[in-house]
Structure formats: structure tokens, C-alpha cells
C-alpha positions in Angstrom: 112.4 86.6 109.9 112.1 88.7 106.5 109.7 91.3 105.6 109.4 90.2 102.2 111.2 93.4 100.4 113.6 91.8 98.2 117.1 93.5 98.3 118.7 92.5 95.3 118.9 89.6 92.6 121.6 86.5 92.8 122.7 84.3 89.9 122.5 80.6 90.2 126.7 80.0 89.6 126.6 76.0 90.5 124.6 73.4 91.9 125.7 70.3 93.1 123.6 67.4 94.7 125.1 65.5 98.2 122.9 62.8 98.7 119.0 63.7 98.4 120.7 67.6 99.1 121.4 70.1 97.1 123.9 72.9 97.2 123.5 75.9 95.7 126.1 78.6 94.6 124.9 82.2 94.2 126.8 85.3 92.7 125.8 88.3 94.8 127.4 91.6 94.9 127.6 92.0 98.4 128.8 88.3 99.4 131.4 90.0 101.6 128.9 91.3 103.8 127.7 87.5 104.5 128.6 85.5 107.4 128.9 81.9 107.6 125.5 80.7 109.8 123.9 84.1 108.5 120.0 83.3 106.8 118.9 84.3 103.3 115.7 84.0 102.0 116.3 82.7 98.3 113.0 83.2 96.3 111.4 82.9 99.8 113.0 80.1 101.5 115.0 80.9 104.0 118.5 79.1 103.7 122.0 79.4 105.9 125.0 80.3 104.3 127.4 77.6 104.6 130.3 78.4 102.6 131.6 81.6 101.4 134.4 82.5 98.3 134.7 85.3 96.8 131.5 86.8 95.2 129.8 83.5 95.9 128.6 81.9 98.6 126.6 78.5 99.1 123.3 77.3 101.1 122.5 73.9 101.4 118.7 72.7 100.3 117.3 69.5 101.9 115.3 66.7 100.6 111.6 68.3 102.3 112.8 72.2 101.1 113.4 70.8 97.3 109.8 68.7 97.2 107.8 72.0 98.4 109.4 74.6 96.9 110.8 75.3 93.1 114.0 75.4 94.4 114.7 71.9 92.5 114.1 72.8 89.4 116.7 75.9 89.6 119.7 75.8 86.9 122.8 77.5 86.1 122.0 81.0 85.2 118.4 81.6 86.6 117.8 84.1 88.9 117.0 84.1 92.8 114.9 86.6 95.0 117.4 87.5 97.4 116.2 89.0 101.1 119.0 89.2 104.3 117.5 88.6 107.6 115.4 91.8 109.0 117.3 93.4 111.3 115.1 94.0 114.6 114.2 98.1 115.2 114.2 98.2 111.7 111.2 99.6 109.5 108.8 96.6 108.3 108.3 97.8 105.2 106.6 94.6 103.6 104.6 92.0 106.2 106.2 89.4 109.0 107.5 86.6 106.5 109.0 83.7 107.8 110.9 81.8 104.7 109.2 79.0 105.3 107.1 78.3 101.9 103.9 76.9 102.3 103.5 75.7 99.1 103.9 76.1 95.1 101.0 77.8 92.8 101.5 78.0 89.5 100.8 82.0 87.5 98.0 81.4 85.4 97.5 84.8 83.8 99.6 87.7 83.1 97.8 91.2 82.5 99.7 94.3 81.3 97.7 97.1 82.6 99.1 100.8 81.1 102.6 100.6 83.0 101.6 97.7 85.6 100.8 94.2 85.4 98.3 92.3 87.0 99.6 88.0 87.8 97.0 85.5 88.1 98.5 82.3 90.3 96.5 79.2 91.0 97.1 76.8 94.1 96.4 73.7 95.7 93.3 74.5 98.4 93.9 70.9 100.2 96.5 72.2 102.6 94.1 75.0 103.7 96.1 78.2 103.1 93.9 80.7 103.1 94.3 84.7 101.0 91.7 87.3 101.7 90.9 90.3 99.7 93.6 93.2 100.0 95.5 90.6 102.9 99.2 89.5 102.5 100.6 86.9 100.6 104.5 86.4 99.9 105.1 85.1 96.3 108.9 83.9 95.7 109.8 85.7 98.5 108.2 89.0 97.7 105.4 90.6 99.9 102.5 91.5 97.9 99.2 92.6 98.2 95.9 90.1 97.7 93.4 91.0 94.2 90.4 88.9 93.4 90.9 86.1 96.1 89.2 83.0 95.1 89.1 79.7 97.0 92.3 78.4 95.0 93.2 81.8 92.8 94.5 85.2 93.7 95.6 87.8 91.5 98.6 90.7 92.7 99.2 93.9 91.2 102.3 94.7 90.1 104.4 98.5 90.0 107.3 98.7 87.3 110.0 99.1 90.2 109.2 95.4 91.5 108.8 93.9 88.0 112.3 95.3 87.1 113.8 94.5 90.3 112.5 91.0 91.0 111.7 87.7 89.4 108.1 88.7 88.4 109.8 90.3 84.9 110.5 86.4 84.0 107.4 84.7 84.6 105.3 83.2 82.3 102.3 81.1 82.4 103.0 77.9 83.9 106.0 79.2 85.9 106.0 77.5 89.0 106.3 80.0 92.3 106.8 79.6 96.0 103.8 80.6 98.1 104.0 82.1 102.1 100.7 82.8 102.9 100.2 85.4 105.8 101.4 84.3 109.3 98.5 86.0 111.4 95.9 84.6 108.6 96.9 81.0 109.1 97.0 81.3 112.9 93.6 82.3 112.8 92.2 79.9 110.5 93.9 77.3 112.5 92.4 78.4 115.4 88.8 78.7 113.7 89.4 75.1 112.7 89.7 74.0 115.9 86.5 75.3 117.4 
């Protein structure tokens, strides 16, 4: 489990397919406090360290993870979202967020608003994720607020800290994102479903 606040940024050092996997090498300044078996969530997708050297360490992506997220189309040099674990009795300072992407949407629209920025993303309504004004929605690993939630758009708001200290300062339109759509939301529209 995560709660969305990302801690820090990694570097993509290597890649290296295995078959229809692929491993990934991130610089991280604080690789030495990772275990071996310890979860990340790497632009929300929560991965297990499997190696560890030096300031690197590597996570292993399967064939399902690289098809539904953007992890595929990372390359040496780009930057990751980096979360650790939550750490239970601690503060949740963003939502519940489980690293497991429900999707990709695309950011249609970028906004500078006096100091903030407001992102436009778009997103494929056939697999039923739902947002709802002002609810939770976890974009690259990030936990953000719903704006202007349409049947397949959604707009967030962002402050300077997060667009400094995440991913959002390198988007452009087109760039591909992963999308977590709020836990309790989706339970409930499940549940509505089935009525």
C-alpha cells in the first residue's frame, strides 16, 4: 500500500529485456535503505526490488505491467515517481493507493494559472473507471485531487512544490500517464453494477 506522496525522483540507469520482461535499473539516493523483496511504486506501479548495487537497484516489469502501464516506453535517462511502501501508524497524507495502475490517459491540456498549473488528461471510459468531482485519483503515482470530471476527462490542479518535485514539470501534451483511480470509488461502482 502507498499513499500516493511521492518521496523522491529516480533515474532510469539501464534497462534490459529477459524474455517478454523487463528489468529496470534506477539511481536513487537512498538505495541503501532498500531491501531486497521491499515494494516501490515507480510512477505508480508498485514493483519489488530484486537486485541491489550500489546507488542502484533493479525491479523486474512483466509482460501484463508493461501493456497497461507506460512503463514500456521508459529510456535511459527519464525520470520515475518514486514512493516506498507506507509504513502502517503512519500519517496518510495522500489517499489509500494500491500500485496497481488501472490504466493509461493521455494529458490533453496544460494550463499555467499565476504560479499553478491546471493538467487536462483523457482516458479510455470502456473499462469503467470512474472520477468524481473533488474525489481521488492517482496520476503516475501521485495522489491528486479531481477538477471538471467528465465521463472520459478530468482536469487536477497543480501547486509549484509537486510540479518541481515530481514528473508533472515534464509533461506535455500527448505524454502518456498511469491512472489509479480511487479504491473505495471503484468498489462502489462495482457494487452499483451489480444491483
Amino acid at each position: 500500500m502507498f499513499t500516493g506522496i511521492i518521496e523522491t525522483l529516480g533515474i532510469v540507469a539501464q534497462l534490459e529485456s529477459k524474455g517478454s520482461n523487463l528489468d529496470i535499473t534506477v539511481s536513487y539516493g537512498i538505495t541503501s535503505e532498500l531491501q531486497i523483496d521491499q515494494s516501490v511504486a515507480h510512477n505508480g506501479v508498485c514493483l519489488t526490488v530484486v537486485g541491489i548495487s550500489g546507488n542502484d537497484y533493479t525491479v523486474t516489469a512483466i509482460a501484463e505491467t508493461l501493456k497497461k502501464t507506460n512503463l514500456g516506453e521508459l529510456k535511459v535517462g527519464d525520470t520515475l515517481n518514486l514512493e516506498r511502501a507506507m509504513i502502517m501508524g503512519a500519517r496518510l497524507d495522500g489517499h489509500i493507493v494500491q500500485g496497481h495502475v488501472d490504466q493509461t490517459g493521455v494529458c490533453t491540456n496544460i494550463k499555467e494559472e499565476n504560479g499553478s498549473w491546471v493538467f487536462s488528461f483523457e482516458y479510455d471510459v470502456a473499462t469503467g473507471n470512474p472520477t468524481i468531482e473533488k474525489g481521488s485519483i492517482t496520476i503516475d503515482g501521485t495522489s491528486l485531487t479531481v477538477v471538471n470530471s467528465g465521463k472520459n476527462t478530468f482536469d487536477v490542479a497543480i501547486i509549484p512544490y509537486t510540479y518541481e518535485h515530481t514528473r508533472f514539470n515534464t509533461y506535455k501534451v500527448g505524454t502518456k500517464v498511469n491512472l489509479e483511480f480511487d479504491v473505495i470509488g471503484k468498489y462502489v461502482a462495482k457494487l452499483m453494477g451489480m444491483r
